[in-house]
Backbone bond lengths (Angstrom), bond angles and torsions (degrees), N, CA, C in turn:
res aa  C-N    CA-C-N  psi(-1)  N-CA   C-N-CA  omega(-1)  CA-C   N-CA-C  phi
1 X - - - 1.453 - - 1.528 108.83 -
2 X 1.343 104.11 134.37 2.146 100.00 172.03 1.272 89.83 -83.32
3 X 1.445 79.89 -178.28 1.721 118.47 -166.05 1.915 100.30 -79.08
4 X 1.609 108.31 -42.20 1.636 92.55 157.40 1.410 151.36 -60.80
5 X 1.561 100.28 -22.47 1.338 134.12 -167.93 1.888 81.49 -82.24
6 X 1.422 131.84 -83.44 1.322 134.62 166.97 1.698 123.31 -19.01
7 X 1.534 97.21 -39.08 1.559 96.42 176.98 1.413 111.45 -68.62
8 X 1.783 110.46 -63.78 1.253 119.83 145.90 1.952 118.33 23.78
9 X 1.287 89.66 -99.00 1.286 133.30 -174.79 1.702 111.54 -52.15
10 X 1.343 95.46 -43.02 1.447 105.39 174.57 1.509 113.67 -62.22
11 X 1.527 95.33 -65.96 1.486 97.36 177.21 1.560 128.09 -59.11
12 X 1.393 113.54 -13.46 1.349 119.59 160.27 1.340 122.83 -42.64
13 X 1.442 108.98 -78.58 1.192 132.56 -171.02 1.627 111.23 -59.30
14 X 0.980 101.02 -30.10 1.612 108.51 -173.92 1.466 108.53 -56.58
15 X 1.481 127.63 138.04 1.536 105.41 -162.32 1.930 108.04 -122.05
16 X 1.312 96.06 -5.14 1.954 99.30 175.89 1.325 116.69 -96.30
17 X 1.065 134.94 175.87 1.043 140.52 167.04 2.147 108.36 74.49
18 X 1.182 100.75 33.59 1.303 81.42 -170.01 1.061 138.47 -68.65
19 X 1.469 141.18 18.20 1.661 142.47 174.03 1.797 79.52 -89.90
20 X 1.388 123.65 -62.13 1.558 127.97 -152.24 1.656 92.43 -40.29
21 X 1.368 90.69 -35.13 1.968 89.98 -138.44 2.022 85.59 -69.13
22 X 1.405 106.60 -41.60 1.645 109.37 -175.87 1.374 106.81 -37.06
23 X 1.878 108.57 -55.53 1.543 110.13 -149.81 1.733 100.47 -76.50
24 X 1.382 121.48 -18.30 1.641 126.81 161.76 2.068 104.74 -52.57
25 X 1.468 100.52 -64.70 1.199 101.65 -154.93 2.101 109.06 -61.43
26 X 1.446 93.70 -39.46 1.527 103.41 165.60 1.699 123.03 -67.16
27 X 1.156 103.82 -14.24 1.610 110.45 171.16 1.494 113.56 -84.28
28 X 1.755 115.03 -42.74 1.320 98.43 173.78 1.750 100.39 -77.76
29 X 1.212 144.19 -17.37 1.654 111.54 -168.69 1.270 98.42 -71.49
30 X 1.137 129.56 -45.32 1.533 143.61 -170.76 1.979 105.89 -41.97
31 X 1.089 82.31 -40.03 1.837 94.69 -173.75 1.393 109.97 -139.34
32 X 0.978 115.28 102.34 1.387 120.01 179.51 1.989 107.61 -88.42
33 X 1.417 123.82 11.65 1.113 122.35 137.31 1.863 112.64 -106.88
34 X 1.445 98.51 55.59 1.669 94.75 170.98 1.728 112.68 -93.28
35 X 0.910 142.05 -7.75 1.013 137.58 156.06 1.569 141.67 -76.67
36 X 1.810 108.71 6.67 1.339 131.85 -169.40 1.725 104.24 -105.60
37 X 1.095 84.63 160.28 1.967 72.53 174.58 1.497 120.69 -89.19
38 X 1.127 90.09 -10.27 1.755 106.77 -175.20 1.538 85.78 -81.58
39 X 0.685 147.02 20.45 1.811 118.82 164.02 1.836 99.03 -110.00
40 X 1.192 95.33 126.33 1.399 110.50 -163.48 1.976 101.77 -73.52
41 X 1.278 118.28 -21.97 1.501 108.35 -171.61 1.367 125.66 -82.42
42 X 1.604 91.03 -6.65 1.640 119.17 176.19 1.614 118.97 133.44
43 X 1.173 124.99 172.38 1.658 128.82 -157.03 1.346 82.44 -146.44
44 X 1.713 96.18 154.41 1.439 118.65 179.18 1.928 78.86 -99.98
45 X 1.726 116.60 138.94 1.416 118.54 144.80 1.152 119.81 -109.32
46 X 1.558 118.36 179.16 1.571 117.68 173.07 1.527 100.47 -125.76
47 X 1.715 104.32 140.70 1.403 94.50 -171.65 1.951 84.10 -137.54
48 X 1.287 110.64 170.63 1.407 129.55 179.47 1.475 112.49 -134.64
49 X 1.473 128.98 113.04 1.008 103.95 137.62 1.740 146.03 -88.03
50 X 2.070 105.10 149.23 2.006 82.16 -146.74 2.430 70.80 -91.23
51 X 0.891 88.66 142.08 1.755 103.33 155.23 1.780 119.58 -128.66
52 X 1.312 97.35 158.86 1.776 103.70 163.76 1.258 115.16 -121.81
53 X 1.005 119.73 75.06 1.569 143.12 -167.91 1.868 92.60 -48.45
54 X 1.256 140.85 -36.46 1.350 125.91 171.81 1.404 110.70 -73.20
55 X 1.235 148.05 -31.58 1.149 137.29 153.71 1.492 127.85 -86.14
56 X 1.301 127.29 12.41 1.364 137.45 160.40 1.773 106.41 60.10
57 X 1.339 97.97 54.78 1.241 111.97 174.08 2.054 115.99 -141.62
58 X 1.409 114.64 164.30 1.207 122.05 -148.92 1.901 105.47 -140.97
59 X 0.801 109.52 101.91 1.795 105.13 -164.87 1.600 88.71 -91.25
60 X 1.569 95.07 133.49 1.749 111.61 172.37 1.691 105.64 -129.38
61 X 1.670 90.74 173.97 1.395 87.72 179.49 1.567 97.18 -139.52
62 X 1.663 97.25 154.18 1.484 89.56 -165.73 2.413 86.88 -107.17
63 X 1.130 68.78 104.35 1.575 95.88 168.34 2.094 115.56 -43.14
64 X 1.397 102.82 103.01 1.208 117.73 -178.31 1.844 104.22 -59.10
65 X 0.891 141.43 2.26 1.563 135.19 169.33 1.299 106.66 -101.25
66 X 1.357 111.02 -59.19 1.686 118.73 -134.82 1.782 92.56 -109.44
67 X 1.492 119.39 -6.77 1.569 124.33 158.02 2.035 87.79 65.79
68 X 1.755 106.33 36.98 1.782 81.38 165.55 1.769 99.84 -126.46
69 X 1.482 101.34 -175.38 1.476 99.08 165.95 1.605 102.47 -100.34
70 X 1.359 94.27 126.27 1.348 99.86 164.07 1.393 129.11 -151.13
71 X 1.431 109.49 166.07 1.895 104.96 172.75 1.311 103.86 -43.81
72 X 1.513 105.26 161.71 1.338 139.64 167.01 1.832 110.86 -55.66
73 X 1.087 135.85 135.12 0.971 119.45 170.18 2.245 111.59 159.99
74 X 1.307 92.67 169.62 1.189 100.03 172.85 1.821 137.91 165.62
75 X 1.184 142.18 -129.63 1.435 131.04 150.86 1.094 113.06 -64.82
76 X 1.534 90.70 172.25 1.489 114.02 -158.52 1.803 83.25 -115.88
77 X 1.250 92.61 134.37 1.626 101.59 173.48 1.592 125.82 -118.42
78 X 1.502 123.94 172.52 1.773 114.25 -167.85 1.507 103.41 -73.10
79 X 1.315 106.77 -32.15 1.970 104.50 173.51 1.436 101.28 -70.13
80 X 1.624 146.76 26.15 1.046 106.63 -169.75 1.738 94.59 -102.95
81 X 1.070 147.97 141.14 1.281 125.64 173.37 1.635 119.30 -93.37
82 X 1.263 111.93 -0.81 1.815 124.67 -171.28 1.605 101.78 -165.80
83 X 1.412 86.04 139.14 1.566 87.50 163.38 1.239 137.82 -67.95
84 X 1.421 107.30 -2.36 1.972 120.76 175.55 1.405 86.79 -74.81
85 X 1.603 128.78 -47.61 1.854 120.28 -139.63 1.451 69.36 -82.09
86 X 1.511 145.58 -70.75 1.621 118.85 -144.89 1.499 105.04 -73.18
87 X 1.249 101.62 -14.50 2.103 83.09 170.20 1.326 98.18 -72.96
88 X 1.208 145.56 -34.07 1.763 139.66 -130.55 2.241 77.29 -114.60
89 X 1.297 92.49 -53.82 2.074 87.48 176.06 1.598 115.14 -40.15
90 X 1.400 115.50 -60.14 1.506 140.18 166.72 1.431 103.82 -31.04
91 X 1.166 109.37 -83.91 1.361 118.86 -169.43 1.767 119.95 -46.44
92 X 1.170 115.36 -54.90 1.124 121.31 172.27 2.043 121.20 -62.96
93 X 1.255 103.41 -41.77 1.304 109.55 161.84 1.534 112.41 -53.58
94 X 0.826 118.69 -54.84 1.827 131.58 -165.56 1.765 103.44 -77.76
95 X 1.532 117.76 -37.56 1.239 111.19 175.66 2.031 120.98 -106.32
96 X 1.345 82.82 4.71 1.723 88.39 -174.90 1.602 116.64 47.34
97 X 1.663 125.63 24.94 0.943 112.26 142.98 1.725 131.50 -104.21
98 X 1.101 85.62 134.86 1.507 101.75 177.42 1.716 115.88 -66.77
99 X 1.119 113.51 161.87 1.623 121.09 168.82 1.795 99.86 59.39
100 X 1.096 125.35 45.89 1.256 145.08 143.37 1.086 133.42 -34.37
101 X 1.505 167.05 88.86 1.302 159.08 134.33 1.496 152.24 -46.03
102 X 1.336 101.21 99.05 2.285 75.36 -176.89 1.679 100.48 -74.32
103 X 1.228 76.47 147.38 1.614 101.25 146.47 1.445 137.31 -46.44
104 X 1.447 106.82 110.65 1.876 110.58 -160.09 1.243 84.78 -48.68
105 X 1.861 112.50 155.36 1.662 117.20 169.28 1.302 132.50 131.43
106 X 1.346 79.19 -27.06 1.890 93.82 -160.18 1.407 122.63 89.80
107 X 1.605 119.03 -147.92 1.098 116.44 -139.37 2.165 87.26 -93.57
108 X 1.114 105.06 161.23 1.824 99.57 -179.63 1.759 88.81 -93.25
109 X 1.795 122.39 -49.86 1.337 112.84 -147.06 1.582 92.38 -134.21
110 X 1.584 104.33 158.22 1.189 87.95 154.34 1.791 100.53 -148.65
111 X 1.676 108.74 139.20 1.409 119.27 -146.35 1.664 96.59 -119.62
112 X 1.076 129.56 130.04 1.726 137.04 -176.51 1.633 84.39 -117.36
113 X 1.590 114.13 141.50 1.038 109.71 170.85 1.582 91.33 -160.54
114 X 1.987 115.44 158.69 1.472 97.47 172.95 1.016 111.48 -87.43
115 X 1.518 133.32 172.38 1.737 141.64 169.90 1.628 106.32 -125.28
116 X 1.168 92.13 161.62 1.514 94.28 166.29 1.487 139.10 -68.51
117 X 1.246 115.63 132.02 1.745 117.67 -171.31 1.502 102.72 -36.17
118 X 1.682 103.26 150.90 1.521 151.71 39.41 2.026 96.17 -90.14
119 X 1.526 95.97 -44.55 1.742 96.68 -179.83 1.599 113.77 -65.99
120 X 1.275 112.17 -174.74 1.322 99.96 -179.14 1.901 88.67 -147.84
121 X 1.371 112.68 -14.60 2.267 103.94 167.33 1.353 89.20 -160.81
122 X 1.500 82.91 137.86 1.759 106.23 136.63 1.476 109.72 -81.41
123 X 1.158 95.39 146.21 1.534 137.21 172.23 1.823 106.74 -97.36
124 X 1.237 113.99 57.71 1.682 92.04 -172.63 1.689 123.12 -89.73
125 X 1.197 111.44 145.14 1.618 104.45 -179.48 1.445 85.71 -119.51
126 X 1.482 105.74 130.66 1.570 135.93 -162.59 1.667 100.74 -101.54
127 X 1.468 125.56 141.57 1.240 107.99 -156.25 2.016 68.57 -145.98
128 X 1.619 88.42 165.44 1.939 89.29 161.27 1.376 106.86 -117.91
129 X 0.998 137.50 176.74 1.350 147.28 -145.19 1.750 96.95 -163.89
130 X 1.184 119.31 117.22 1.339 114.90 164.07 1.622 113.91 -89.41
131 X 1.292 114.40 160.66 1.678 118.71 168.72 1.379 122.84 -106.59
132 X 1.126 131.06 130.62 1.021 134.80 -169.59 1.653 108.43 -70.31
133 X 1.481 135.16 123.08 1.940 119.78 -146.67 1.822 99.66 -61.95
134 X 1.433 119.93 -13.83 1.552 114.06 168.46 1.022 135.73 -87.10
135 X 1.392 111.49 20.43 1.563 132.67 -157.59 1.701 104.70 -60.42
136 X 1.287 121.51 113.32 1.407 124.18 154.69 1.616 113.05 -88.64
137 X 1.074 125.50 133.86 1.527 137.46 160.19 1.281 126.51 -94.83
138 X 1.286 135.56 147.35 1.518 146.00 166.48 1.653 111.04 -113.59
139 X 1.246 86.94 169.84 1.660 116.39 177.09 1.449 105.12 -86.70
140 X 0.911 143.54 104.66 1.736 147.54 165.55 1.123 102.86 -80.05
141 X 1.503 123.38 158.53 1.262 147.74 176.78 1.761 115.19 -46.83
142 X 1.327 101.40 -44.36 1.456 126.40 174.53 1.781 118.53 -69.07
143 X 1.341 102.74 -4.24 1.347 93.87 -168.57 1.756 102.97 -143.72
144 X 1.848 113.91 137.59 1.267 104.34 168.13 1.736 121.16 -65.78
145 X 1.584 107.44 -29.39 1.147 108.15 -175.94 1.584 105.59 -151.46
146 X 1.791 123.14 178.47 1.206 127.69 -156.06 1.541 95.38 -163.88
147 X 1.386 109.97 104.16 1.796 104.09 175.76 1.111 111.05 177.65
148 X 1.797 107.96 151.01 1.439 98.79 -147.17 1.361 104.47 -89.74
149 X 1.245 117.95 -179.76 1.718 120.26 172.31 1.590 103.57 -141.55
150 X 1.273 120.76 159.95 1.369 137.99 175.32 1.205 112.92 -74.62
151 X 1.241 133.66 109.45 1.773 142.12 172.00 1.342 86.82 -7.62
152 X 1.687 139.03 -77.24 1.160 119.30 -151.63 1.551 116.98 -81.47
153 X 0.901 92.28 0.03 2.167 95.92 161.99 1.459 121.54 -70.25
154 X 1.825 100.63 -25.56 1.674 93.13 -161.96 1.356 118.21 -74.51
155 X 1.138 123.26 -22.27 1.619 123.07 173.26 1.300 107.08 -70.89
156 X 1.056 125.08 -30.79 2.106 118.03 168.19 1.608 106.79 -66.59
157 X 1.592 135.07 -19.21 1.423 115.45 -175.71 1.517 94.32 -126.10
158 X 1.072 128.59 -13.47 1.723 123.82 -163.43 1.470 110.88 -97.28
159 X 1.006 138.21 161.25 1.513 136.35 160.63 1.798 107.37 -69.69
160 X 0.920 126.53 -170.24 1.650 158.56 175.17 1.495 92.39 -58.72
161 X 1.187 117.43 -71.18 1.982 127.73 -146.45 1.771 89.41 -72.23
162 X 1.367 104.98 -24.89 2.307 90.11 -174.38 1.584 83.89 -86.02
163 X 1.076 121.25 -64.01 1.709 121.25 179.24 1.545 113.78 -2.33
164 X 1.522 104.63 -62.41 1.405 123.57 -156.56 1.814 84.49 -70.71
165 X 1.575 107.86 -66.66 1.259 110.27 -168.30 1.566 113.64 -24.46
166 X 1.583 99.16 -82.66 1.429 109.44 161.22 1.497 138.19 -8.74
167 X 1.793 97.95 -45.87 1.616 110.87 164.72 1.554 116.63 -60.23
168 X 1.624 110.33 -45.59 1.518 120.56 -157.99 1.481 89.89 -86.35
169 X 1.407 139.53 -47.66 1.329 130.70 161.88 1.288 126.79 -29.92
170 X 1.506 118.26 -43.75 1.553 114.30 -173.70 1.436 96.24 -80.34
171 X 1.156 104.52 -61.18 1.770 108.78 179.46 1.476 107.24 -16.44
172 X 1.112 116.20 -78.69 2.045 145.77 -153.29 2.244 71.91 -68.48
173 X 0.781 137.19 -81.43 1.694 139.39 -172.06 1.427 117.49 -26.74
174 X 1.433 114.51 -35.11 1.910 132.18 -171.63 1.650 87.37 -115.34
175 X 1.600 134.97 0.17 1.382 110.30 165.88 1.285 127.82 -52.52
């Protein structure tokens, strides 16, 4: 199976959000390079958030471009074979922890937002990521910084769209 055929499929099954999930599923027929970054009308990404749900904390990264805190995450690449492995690839690259997990289920969110030209949206399907309770983190190339915060910190450094995440994460965690 490709990685479109998987997106596909993903977004099928997925059962909230249903206008979001349409304007995903009508974006890839429309473009069957919608999941690349090179398609200028927008890209589907995969993003993770990593949490440690026993200590009620949420590791972000403060994103070297766009100066925010945010989940882990990013393109979809030709090694990726599913959109879980480039959320779970993403995540671990961006937070340097190893021994990583999504969340049985699939995707928790899925977030459309604009970016800056040549593209004009991400398409992101939001995934959770568990931490292993010894979790060490790094600084990636992509990021000024990497550190965790307490669920009730994240609305003082995050925008709205990790907020929500964060919500659908704990939710999908106490299912």
């Amino acid at each position: 199976m490709s990685l479109y055929d998987d997106a596909v499929l993903v977004l099928k099954r997925y059962e909230d959000q249903s206008e979001l999930r349409q304007v995903y599923l009508d974006h890839l027929a429309a473009h069957p390079d919608g999941l690349w970054k090179a398609c200028s009308d927008g890209h589907v990404t995969a993003s993770a958030l990593v949490v440690d749900p026993d200590r009620g904390r949420v590791l972000l990264t403060l994103h070297r471009k766009l100066r925010m805190w945010l989940q882990m995450g990013g393109h979809c690449e030709p090694g990726d074979a599913t959109l879980a492995a480039a959320a779970l690839r993403e995540a671990t690259e961006e937070s340097g922890v190893t021994g990583l997990t999504l969340l049985p289920g699939g995707p928790v969110r899925l977030d459309r937002h604009p970016i800056p030209a040549p593209c004009n949206w991400h398409l992101d399907v939001q995934y959770a990521a568990l931490a292993p309770s010894d979790a060490e983190h790094a600084i990636s190339d992509e990021s000024l910084d990497v550190r965790w915060f307490a669920y009730d910190e994240v609305p003082d450094v995050a925008d709205d769209s990790v907020v929500r995440l964060l919500e659908a994460t704990r939710a999908a965690v106490n299912a």
